[in-house]
LOVO-48087 format. One record per residue (C-alpha): x, y, z. Coordinates in pm, whole numbers. Each point is the difference from the previous one (the first is absolute). Layout:
<sites>
+--------+--------+--------+
!      u !      v !      w !
+--------+--------+--------+
!      X !      Y !      Z !
...
+--------+--------+--------+
</sites>
This chain:
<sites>
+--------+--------+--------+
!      u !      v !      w !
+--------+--------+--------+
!  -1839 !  -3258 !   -528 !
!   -105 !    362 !    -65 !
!    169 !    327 !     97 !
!     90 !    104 !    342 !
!     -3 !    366 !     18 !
!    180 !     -2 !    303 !
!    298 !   -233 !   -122 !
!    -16 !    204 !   -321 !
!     65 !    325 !    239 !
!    254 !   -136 !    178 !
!    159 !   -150 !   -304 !
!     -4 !    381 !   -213 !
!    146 !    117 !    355 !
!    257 !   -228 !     -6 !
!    102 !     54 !   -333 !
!     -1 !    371 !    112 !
!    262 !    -79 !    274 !
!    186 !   -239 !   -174 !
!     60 !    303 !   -291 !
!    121 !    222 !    228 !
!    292 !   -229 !     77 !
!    191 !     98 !   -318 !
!      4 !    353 !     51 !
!     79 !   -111 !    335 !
!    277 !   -187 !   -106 !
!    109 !    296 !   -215 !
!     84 !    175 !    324 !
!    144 !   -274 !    163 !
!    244 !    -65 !   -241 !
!     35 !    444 !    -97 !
!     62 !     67 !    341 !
!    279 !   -268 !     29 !
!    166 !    131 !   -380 !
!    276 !    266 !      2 !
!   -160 !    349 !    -73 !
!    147 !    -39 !   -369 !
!   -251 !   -281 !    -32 !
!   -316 !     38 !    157 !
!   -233 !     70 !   -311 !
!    144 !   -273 !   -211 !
!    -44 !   -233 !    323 !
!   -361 !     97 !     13 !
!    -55 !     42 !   -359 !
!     54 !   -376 !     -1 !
!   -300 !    -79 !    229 !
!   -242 !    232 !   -189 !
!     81 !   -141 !   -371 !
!    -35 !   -359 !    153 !
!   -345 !    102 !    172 !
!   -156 !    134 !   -377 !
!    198 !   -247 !   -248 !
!    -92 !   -325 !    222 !
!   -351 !    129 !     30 !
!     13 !     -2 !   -401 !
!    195 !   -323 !     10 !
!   -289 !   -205 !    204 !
!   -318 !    114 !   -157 !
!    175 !   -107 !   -360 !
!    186 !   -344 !     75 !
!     85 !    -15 !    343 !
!   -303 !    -64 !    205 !
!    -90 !   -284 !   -288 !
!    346 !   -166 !     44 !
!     23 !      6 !    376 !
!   -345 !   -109 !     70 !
!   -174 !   -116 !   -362 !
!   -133 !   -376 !    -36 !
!    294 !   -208 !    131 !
!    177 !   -146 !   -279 !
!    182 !   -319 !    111 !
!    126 !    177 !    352 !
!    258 !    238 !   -153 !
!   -228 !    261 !   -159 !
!   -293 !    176 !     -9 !
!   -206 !     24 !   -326 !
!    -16 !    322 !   -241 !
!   -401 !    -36 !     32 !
!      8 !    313 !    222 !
!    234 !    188 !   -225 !
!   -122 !    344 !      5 !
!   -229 !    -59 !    284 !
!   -240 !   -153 !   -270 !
!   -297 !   -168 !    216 !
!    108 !    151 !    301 !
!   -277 !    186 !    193 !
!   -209 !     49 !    250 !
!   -114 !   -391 !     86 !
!    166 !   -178 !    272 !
!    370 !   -140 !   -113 !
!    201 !   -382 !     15 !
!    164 !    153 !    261 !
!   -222 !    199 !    202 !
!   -369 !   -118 !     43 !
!   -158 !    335 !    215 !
!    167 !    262 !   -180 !
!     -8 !    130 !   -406 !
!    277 !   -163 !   -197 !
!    123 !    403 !    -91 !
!     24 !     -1 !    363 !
!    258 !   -284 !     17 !
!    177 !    149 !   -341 !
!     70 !    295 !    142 !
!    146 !   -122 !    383 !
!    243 !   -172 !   -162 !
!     81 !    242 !   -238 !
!    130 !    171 !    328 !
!    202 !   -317 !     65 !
!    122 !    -15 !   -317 !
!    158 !    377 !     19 !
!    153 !     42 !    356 !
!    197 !   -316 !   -121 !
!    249 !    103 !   -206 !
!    -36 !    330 !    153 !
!    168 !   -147 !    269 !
!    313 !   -109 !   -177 !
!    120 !    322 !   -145 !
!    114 !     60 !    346 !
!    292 !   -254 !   -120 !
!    106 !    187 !   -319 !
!    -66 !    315 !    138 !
!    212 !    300 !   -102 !
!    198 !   -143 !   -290 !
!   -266 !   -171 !   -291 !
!    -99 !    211 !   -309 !
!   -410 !     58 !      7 !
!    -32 !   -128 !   -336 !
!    185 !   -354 !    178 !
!   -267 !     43 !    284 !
!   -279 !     13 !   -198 !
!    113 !   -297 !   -259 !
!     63 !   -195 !    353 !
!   -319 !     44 !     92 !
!   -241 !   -103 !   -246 !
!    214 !   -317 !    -48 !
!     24 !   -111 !    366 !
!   -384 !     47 !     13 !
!    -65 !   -189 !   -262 !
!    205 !   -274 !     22 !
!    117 !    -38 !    406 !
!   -310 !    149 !    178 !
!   -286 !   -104 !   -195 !
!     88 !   -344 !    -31 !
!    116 !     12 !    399 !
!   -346 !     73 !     58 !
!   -177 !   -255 !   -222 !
!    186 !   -256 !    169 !
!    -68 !    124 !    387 !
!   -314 !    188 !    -15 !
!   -166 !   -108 !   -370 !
!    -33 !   -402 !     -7 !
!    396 !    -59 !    -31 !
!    209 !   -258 !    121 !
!    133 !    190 !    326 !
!   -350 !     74 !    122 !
!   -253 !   -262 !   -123 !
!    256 !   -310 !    -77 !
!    275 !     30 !    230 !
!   -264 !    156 !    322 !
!    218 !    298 !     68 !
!   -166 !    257 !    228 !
!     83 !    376 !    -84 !
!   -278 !    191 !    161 !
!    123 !    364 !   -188 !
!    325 !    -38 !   -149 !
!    282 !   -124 !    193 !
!    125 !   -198 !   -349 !
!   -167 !    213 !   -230 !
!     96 !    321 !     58 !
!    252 !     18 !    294 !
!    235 !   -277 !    -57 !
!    -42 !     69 !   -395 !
!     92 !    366 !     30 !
!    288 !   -101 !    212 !
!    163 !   -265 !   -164 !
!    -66 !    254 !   -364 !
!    193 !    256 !    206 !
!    332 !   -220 !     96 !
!      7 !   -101 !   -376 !
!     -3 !    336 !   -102 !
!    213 !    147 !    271 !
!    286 !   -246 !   -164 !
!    -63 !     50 !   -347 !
!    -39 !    392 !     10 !
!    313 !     44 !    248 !
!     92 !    219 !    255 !
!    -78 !    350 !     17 !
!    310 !    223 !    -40 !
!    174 !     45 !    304 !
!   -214 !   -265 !    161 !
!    201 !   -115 !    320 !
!    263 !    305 !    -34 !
!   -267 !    284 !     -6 !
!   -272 !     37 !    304 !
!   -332 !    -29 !   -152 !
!   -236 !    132 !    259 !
!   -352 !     42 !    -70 !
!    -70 !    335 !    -27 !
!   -321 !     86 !    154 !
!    -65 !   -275 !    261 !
!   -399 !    189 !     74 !
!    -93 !    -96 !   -333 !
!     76 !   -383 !     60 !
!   -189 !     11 !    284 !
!   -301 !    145 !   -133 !
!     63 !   -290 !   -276 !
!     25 !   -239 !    280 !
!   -317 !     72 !    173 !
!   -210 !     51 !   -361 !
!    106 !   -325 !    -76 !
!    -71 !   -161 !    380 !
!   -376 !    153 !    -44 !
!    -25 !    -98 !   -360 !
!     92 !   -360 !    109 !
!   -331 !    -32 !    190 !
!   -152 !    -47 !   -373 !
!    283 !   -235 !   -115 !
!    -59 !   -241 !    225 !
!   -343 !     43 !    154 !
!   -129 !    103 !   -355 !
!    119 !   -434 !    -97 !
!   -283 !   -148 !    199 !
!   -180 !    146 !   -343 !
!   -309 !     90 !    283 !
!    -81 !    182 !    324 !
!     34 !   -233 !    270 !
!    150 !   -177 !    227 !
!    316 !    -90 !   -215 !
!     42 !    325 !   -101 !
!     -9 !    123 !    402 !
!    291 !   -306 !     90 !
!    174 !    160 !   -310 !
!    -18 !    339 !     92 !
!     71 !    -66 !    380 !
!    293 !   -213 !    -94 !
!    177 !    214 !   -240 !
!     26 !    310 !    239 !
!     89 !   -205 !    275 !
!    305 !   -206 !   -229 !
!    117 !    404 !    -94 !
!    -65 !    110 !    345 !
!    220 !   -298 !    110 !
!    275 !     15 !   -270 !
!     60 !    394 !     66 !
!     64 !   -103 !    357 !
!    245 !   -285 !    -76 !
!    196 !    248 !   -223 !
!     58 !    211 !    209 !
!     98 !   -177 !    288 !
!    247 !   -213 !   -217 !
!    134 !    307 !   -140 !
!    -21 !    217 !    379 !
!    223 !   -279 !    124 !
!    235 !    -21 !   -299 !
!     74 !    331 !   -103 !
!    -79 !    189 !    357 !
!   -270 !    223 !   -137 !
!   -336 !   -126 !   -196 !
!    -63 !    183 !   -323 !
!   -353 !    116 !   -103 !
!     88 !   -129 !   -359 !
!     74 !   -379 !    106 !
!   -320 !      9 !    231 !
!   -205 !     65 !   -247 !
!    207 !   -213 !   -224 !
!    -69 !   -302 !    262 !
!   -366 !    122 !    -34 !
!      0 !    -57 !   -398 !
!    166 !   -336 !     58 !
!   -262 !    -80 !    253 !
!   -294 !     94 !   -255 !
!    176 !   -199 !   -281 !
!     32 !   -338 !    238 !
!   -314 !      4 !    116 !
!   -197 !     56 !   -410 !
!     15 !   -379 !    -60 !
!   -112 !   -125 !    311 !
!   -227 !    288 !    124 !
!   -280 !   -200 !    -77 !
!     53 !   -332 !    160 !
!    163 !     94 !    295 !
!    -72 !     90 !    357 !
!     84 !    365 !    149 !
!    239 !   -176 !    240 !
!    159 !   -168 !   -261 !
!     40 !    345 !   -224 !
!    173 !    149 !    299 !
!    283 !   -267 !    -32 !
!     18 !     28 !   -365 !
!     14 !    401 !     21 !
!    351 !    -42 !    272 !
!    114 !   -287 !   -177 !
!     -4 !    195 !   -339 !
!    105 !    336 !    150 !
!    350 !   -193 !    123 !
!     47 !   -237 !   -316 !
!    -94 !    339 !   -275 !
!    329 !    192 !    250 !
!    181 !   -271 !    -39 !
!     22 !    -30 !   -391 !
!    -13 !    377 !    -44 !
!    310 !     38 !    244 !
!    174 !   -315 !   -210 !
!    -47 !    169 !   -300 !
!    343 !    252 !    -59 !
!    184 !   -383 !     77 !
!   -161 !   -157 !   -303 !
!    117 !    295 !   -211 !
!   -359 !     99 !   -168 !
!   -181 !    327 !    -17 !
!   -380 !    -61 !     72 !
!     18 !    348 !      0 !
!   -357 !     23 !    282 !
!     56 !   -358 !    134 !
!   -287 !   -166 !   -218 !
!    158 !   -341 !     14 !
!     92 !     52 !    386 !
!   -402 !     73 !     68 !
!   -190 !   -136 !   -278 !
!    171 !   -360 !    -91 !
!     85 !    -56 !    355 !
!   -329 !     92 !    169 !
!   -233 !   -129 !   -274 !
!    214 !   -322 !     32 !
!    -39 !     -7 !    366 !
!   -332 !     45 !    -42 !
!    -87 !   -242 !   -192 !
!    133 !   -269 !    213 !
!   -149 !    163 !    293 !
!   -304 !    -62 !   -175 !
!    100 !   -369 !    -17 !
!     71 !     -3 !    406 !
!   -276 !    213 !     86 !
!   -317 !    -31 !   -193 !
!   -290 !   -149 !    125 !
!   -327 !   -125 !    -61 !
!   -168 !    170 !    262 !
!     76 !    310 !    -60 !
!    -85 !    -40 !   -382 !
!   -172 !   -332 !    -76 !
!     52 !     57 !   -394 !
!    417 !      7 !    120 !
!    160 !   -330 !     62 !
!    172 !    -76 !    313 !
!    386 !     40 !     68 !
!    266 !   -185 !    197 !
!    -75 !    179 !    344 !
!   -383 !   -137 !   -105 !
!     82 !   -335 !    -55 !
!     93 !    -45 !   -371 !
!    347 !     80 !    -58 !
!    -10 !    -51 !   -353 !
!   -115 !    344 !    -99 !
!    309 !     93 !    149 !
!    155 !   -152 !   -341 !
!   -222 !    123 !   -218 !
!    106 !    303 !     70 !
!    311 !     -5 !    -12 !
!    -24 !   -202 !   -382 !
!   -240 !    318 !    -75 !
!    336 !    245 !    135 !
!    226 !   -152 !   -255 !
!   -212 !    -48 !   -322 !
!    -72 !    395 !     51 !
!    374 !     28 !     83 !
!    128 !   -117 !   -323 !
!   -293 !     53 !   -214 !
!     41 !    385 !    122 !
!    417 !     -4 !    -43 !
!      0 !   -153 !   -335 !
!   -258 !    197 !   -159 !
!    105 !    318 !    151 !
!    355 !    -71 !   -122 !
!    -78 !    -53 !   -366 !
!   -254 !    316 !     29 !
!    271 !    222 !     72 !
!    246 !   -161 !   -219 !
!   -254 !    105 !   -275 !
!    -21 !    333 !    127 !
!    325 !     30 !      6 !
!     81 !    -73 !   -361 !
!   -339 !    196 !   -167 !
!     78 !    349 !    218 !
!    229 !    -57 !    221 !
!    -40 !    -22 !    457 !
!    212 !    278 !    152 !
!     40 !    350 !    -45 !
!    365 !    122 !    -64 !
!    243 !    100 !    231 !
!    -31 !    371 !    -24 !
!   -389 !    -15 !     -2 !
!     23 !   -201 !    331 !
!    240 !    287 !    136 !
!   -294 !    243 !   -124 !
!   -297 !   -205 !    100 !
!   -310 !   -183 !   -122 !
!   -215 !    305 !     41 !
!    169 !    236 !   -225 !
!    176 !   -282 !   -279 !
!   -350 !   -189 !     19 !
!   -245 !    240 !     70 !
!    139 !    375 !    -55 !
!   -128 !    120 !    334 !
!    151 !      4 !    337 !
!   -209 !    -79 !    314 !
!     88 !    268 !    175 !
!     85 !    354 !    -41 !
!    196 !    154 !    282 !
+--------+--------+--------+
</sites>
């Protein structure tokens, strides 16, 4: 097949949006630090944005999605990008293989991007950065092989994740519990109020991510068409959806709805919706935005009870949407809405429905183990967590010698 030049626009567009997510993030997650904070919490997002970049031109892409090597692994042939160019990919047949390389590059980044907001405020840079380029290596990249690059999960098993929903969501999530418990609390966590300090900043976040989302999930039909459209329809509907259900839950809870949980329910909304945006209907992405807006309050409300500090709720949002999500996918998908999808139980085959969920635990306790012994390592070559007195000062001046703000 040769070259579409309008999938290839879309695709470099795409990419474009999907980029902007991790500065996105950074705000997100700054705005929802204590002032002390802020520029370590974004300094996070930014490093992981330039060394992941370096990460998957080198070994990552090669590993996630080389030659399939016995449905664990991808082969080193790509290492380096060698014979990687401008011909049509494996994986994409309309669009340069660079093309592909380079969208899920973006992947590959907002990822653990997304789990600092776990650690957040109390682990040494030096333990951030070590973190990193392990749990790259050896969680996401082989993640991906298996769901997106000829693995077991995707091509054995018949899992259906349209953008992410295992790979990146519940992944993130399930990384941030592990490290929530083996980091610790942050001092005075539960005794102390920790308010986020500059709510308009997390909104911004919120809605740069919301717009960047358009590329993260539309952007995985890999062309301009009429998969991309359900995509992009369904994934503002499912964040449309889950801000409402937020905020009615928490309107009828706590007497007053809070602009930071709406948009909160409207994350949770776009995370539920990446693995089956698409494969399912627009009806069907309005019930999975509600359902995920009330489930994501749920386990973000549970969480003081269960004694952890996910310090911005990546478990409560992340694991618990992407895991909705992906069984969603297994009630909702159907083949007439994307005939290269499977059907799920509300179509007439309810064994996707397990498929799914086997796909939820393998990345469940591939993630939690993995993730564990990474930061066990870390911990023994430089140490996780700042000391006590540098957490009293702050990340930006102990880490960073700068403060964010100068007032």
């Amino acid at each position: 097949m040769k070259i579409d030049t309008g999938d290839t626009a879309w695709m470099l567009i795409s990419t474009a949006l999907v980029m902007l997510m991790t500065p996105g993030l950074a705000l997100f997650y700054g705005g929802m630090a204590r002032r002390k904070n802020i520029l370590g919490t974004m300094m996070h997002s930014l490093t992981i944005l330039c060394v992941v970049s370096v990460i998957w031109v080198l070994w990552g892409y090669t590993i996630a999605f080389g030659p399939d090597k016995g449905g664990i692994i991808g082969g080193l042939e790509w290492f380096g990008l060698k014979g990687v160019g401008h011909e049509p990919g494996p994986h994409a047949a309309s669009i340069p293989h660079l093309s592909f390389v380079i969208f899920q590059m973006m992947f590959a980044i907002i990822t653990p991007t997304l789990i600092t907001g776990a650690f957040a405020e109390r682990m040494k840079f030096s333990a951030f950065l070590l973190f990193t380029i392990l749990w790259v290596t050896f969680v996401y990249a082989p993640l991906a092989h298996w769901v997106w690059g000829g693995g077991w999960i995707g091509s054995v098993l018949g899992a259906l994740d349209f953008a992410g929903g295992t790979v990146v969501h519940i992944s993130s999530g399930v990384a941030a519990l592990t490290a929530a418990f083996v980091i610790g609390k942050r001092k005075g966590y539960g005794i102390n109020p920790m308010p986020p300090h500059n709510r308009t900043l997390t909104i911004t976040g919120a809605a740069l991510l919301w717009f960047g989302w358009f590329g993260f999930n539309a952007g995985s039909a890999l062309s301009a068409g009429s998969i991309a459209t359900t995509a992009f329809v369904n994934t503002n509907l499912s964040a449309s959806a889950g801000f409402i259900s937020w905020m009615i839950i928490e309107w009828v809870q706590k007497g007053k709805p809070t602009v930071i949980g709406a948009v909160s329910g409207s994350v949770a909304g776009l995370v539920a919706i990446t693995p089956a945006s698409g494969f399912v209907s627009p009806l069907s992405s309005l019930f999975i935005g509600s359902a995920a807006g009330i489930l994501c309050y749920l386990a973000v409300i549970l969480k003081p009870r269960l004694g952890y500090d996910d310090s911005f709720d990546v478990f409560g949002i992340h694991a618990v949407g992407g895991t909705w999500g992906a069984l969603a996918t297994g009630l909702f998908a159907s083949t007439k809405i994307n005939p290269a999808g499977i059907d799920g139980l509300f179509s007439g085959n309810p064994p996707l429905l397990g498929i799914q969920a086997i796909a939820v635990i393998g990345t469940y306790l591939y993630v939690f183990f993995y993730t564990f012994v990474i930061l066990k390592i870390v911990d023994w070559v430089v140490g996780l967590r700042i000391n006590e007195e540098e957490e009293s000062i702050g990340l930006d001046l102990t880490q960073h010698g700068e403060s964010g703000y100068t007032l």
